[in-house]
N, C-alpha and C positions, 0 to 999 in steps of 0.2 A: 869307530864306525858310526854313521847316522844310523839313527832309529827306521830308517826308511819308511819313514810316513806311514807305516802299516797300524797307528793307532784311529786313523779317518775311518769312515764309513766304508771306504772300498779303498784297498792294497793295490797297488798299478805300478806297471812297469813306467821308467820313465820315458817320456816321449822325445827324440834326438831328428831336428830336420835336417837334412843332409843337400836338400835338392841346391843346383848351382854350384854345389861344390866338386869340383875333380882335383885330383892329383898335382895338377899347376896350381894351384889357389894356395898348397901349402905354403906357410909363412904370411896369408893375408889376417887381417883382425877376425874376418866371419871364419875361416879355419880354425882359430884360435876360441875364438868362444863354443863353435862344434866342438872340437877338439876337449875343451873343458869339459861339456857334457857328458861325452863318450866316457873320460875316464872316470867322471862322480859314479855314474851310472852302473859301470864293471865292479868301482870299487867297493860301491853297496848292495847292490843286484846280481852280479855277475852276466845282466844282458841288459836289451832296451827294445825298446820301439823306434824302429828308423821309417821316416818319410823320407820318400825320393822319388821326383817326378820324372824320373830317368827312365822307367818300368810302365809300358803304354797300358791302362784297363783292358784293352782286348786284346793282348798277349796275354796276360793273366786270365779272360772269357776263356781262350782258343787252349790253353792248357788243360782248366783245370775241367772245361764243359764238351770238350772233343777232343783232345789227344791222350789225354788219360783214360777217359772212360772203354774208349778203343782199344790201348797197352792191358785194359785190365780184361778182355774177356775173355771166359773160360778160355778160350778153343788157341788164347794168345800163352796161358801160364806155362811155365815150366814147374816143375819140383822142388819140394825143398832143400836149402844149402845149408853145408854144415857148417861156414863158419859164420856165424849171422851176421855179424857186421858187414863184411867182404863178400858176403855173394854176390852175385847180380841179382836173382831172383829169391825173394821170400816169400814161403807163404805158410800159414799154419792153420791150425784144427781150429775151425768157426767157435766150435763150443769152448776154447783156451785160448786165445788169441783170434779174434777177428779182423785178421792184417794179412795183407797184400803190398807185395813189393818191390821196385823195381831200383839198378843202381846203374846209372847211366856216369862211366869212368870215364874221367879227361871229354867233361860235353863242350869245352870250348875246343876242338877238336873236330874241324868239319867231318874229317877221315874215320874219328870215333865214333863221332853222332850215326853216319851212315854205315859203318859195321855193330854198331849194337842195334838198328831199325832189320838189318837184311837177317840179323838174328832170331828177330821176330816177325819180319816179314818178308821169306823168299824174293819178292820183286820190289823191298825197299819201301820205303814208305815218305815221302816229302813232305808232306805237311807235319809230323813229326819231329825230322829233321832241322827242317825252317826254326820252326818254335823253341826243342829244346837247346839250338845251337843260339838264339838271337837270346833267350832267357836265359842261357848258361852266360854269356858273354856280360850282359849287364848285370848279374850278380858278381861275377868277376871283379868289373870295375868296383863296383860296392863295397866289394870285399878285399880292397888294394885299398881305398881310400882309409876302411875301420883298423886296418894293421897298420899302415902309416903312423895313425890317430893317438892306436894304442904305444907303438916304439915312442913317439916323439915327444909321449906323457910319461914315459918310462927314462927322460933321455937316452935312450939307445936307437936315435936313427942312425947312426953310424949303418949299424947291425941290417937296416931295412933292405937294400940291395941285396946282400947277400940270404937274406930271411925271404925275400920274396923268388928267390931260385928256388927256394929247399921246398917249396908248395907244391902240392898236385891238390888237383879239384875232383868232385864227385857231384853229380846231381840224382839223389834218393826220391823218387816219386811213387806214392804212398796212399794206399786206399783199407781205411776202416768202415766198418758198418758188428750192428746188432742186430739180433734173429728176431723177428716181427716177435716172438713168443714172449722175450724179454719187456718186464712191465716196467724198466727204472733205466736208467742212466746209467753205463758203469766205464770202471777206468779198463781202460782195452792195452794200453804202455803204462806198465808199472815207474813208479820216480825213480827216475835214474840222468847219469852224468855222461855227456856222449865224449868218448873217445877221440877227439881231434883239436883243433885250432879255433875254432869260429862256426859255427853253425847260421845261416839265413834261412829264415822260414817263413812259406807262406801257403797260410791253408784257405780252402775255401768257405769253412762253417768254422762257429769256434771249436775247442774242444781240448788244444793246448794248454796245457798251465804250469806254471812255473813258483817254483815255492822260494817264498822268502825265509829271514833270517828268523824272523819268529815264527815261523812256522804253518803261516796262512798262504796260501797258495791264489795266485795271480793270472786271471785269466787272458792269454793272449790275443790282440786285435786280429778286426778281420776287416779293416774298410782299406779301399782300394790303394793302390803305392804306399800300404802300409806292413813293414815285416818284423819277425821277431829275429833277433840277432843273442845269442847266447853265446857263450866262451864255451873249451871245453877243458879235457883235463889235462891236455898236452900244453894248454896256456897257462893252467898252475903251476905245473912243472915249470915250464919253460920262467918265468917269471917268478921262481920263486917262492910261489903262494900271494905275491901282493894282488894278484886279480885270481878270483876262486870257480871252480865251474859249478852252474844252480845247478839243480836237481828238477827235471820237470818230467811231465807224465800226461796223457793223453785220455781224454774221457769223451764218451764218443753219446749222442742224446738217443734217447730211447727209437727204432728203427729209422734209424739216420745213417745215410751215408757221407763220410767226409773225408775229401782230399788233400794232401798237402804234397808241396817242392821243398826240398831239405836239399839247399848247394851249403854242400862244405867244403871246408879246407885245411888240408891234415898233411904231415911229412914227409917227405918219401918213407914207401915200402922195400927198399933196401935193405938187403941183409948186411952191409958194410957201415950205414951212417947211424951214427951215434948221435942223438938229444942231450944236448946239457943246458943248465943253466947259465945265462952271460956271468963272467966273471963280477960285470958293475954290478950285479945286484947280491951279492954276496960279503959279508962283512965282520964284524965280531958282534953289532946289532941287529944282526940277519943271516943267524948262519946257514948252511945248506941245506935243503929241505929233501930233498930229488937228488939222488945219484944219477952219472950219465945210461941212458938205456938206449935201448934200440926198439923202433917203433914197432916194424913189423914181428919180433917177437913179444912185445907187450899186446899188442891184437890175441894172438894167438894166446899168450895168459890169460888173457882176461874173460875167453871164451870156453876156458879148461874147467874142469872138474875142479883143480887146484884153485884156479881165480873166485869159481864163483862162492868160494866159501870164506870169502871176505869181504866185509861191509865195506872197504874203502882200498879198491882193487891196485888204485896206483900207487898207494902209499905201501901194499904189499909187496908189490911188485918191485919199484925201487926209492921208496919211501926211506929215508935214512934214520928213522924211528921205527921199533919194531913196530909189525900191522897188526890189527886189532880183527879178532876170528868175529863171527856172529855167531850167538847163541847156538 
């Protein structure tokens, strides 16, 4: 593994431009050299920085400066859910968590988009609608091009047809803030490894960060058609371990409020299909890392009293080495 350039003066994710590139373009020379980046960047980072002119600035204004602000007020919240990951609605104690949250299932999904708006708004709500259905849809695309990117650097496009059925999407839209009282900066998301495929992120202030291999933490952009793109731990699994999910964590500036879109891409929630790793990547200089499991019971582990008493949840779960407890 590179040293990942974390001995400079500033630790950064690398920067990956994606713009002009679609899905038809696989097999051209500019695919090919994107394509390289993608995979340096997984392979030392476990994310990147992706430019794409695909994503208009004032879909990102109309998100993050009027549709969200609106989804968050009092008189809109619901309750808190027990299983955190999977609820629709979070929300916790200001003074232990100052996070607000919302999980908008299957948003390329006209039919979704307007049953989770008449959820929160008896007579519907369209400019909501518009927004989160046009920004689900071009992360989509985004997020079809970097699975491509990643199989085709794995030789496993075979695999991609069939790997791009087994996807369901999510778009998590996300509001932290600190109590005027508070005189310092603090982290509000403790470091941790998100549970899915691929994470796209994009927030309106900084406050992301993503820690490197040596242990310095790397702050995520915030300039326009600019996102953060992390793996998660269903891509370790699923891979083997040869691409690792970072660990990153949220710090929010002293009474500042900050918003973020978190579309991901995770397995079916079936109680029937099974995660394994592709045969190719298995070998006598590679051998199996991840037994086959099932997702939607790994969710529910990993939100247990049992899960959370492990420092490295998915290796406990179905780690084929015993799991390592915390202190």
């Amino acid at each position: 593994m590179e040293s990942l350039g974390c001995s400079s003066e500033k630790c950064e994710l690398p920067k990956v431009y994606l713009g002009g590139l679609d899905l038809s373009k696989s097999g051209t020379g500019s695919w090919a050299v994107a394509r390289a980046e993608v995979a340096r960047a997984l392979a030392n980072y476990g994310g990147f920085e992706v430019v794409s002119d695909g994503i208009k600035p004032e879909m990102q204004d109309e998100l993050f400066g009027r549709v969200m602000p609106e989804v968050f007020m009092e008189s809109n919240l619901r309750g808190p859910t027990l299983l955190n990951y999977d609820g629709a609605w979070i929300q916790r104690d200001a003074e232990i968590l100052p996070f607000k949250s919302l999980k908008v299932t299957d948003p390329v999904s006209v039919a979704a988009v307007h049953e989770c708006a008449t959820n929160i708004w008896p007579h519907g709500n369209e400019i909501f609608c518009n927004n989160i259905w046009s920004y689900a849809n071009q992360m989509k695309g985004l997020m079809q091009i970097i699975h491509k990117m990643v199989l085709e650097s794995l030789e496993l496009e075979h695999h991609y047809g069939s790997h791009l059925d087994s996807l369901q999407y999510s778009l998590r839209l996300s509001e932290y803030s600190i109590d005027e009282n508070n005189e310092e900066d603090k982290v509000v998301i403790p470091p941790h490894a998100d549970p899915n495929f691929v994470s796209i992120i994009c927030q309106d202030k900084k406050g992301l960060e993503v820690e490197a291999s040596t242990g310095e933490w790397m702050e995520a952009p915030t300039a326009p058609n600019s996102f953060t793109v992390l793996l998660g731990e269903i891509f370790t699994a699923w891979t083997n371990g040869v691409f690792r999910a970072p660990k990153h964590r949220v710090r929010t500036e002293q009474n500042a409020k900050r918003r973020s879109a978190i579309f991901n891409a995770f397995p079916s929630l079936s109680e029937e299909i099974m995660l394994e790793t592709p045969h190719e990547l298995v070998d006598e200089k590679h051998p199996l890392l991840f037994n086959p499991f099932n997702y939607y019971n790994y969710i529910k582990f990993r939100h247990s009293d049992e899960g959370e008493k492990h420092k490295n949840v998915l290796e406990a779960y179905c780690g084929v080495k015993p799991p390592i407890l915390t202190a």
